[in-house]
C-alpha positions as CSV (number, residue, x, y, z in Angstrom):
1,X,0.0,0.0,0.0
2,X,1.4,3.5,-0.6
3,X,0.5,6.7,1.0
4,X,0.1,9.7,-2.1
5,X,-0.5,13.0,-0.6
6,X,-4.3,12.9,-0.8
7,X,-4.5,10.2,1.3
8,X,-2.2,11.8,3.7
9,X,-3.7,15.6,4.0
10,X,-7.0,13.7,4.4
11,X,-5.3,12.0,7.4
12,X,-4.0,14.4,8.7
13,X,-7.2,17.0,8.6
14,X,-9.4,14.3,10.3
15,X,-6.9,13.8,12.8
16,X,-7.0,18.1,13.6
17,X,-10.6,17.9,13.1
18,X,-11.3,15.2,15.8
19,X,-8.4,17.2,18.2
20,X,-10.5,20.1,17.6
21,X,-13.9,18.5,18.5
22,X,-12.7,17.3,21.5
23,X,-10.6,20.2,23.1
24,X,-13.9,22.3,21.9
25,X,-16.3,19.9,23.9
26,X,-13.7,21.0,27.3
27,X,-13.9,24.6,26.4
28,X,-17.3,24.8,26.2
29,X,-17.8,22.5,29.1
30,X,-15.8,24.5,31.9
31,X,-18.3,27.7,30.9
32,X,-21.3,25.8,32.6
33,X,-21.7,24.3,35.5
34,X,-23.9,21.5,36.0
35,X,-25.5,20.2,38.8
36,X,-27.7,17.2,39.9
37,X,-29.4,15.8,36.7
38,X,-28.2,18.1,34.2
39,X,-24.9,16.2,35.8
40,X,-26.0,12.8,36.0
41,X,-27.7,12.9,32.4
42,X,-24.0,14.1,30.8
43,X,-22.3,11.2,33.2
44,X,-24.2,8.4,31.8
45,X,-23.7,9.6,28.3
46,X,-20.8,7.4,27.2
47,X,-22.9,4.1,28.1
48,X,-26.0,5.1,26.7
49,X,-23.9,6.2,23.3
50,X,-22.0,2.5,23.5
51,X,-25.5,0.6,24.0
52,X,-26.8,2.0,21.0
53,X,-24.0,1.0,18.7
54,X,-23.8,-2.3,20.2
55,X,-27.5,-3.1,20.9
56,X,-28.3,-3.8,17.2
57,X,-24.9,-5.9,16.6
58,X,-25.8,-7.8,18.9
59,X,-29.6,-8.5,18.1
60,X,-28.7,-9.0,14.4
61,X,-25.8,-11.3,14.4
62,X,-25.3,-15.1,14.4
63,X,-26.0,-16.8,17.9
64,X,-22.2,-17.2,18.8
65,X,-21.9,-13.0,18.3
66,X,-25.2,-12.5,20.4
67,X,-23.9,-14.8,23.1
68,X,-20.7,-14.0,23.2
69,X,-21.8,-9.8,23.6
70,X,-23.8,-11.1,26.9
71,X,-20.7,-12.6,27.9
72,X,-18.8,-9.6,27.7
73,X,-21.2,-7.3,29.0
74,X,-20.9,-9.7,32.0
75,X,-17.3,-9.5,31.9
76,X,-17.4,-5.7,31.8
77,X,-19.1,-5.2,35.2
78,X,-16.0,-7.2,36.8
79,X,-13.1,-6.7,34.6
80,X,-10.9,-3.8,33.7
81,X,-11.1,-2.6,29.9
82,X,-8.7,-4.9,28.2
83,X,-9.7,-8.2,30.4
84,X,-12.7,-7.1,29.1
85,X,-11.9,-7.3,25.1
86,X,-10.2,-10.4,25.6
87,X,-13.2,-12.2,27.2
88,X,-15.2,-10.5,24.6
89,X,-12.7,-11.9,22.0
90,X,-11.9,-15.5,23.8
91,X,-15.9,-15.5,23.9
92,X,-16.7,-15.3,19.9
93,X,-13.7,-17.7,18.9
94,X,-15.0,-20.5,21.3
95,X,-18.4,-20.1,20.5
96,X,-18.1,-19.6,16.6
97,X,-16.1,-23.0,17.3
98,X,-18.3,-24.6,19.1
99,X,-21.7,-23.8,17.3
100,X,-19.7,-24.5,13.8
101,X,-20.2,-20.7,12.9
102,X,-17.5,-19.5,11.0
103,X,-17.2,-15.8,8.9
């Protein structure tokens, strides 16, 4: 694979734009201060953002993927972040094995 310019300025400018995106998000963040729900709706954000891109993989796959997600999200509530992914991992190789699913 080679890397022409194009490919790399386009790289590059999604790279800044993303840097951007995020150091605007703290900018704007430290001009308002929230309290009590206002807090507690912005703290559980992140999960409710990660069950919606995972709820329909996991409702639309193959049994071993759908099996395999429950055991992670088990995993998840015990387990730092990468024990996590490598249950989650472990999890769809042994099942895809052992229900003859294969990709």
């Amino acid at each position: 694979m080679t890397l022409d310019g194009t490919t790399f300025l386009a790289i590059a400018l999604m790279g800044l734009v993303t840097y951007l995106t995020r150091i605007a998000g703290l900018v704007i963040a430290r001009r308002f201060r929230l309290d009590g729900r206002a807090r507690a709706a912005l703290d559980a954000l992140p999960v409710s953002v990660l069950a919606a891109v995972i709820a329909p993989t996991l409702l639309t796959s193959s049994v071993a993927e759908s099996l395999a997600g429950v055991v992670t999200i088990f995993a998840a509530f015990r387990l730092p972040l990468l024990g996590t992914v490598v249950v989650g991992v472990v999890a769809v190789v042994v099942l895809r094995l052992a229900l003859g699913f294969s990709r």
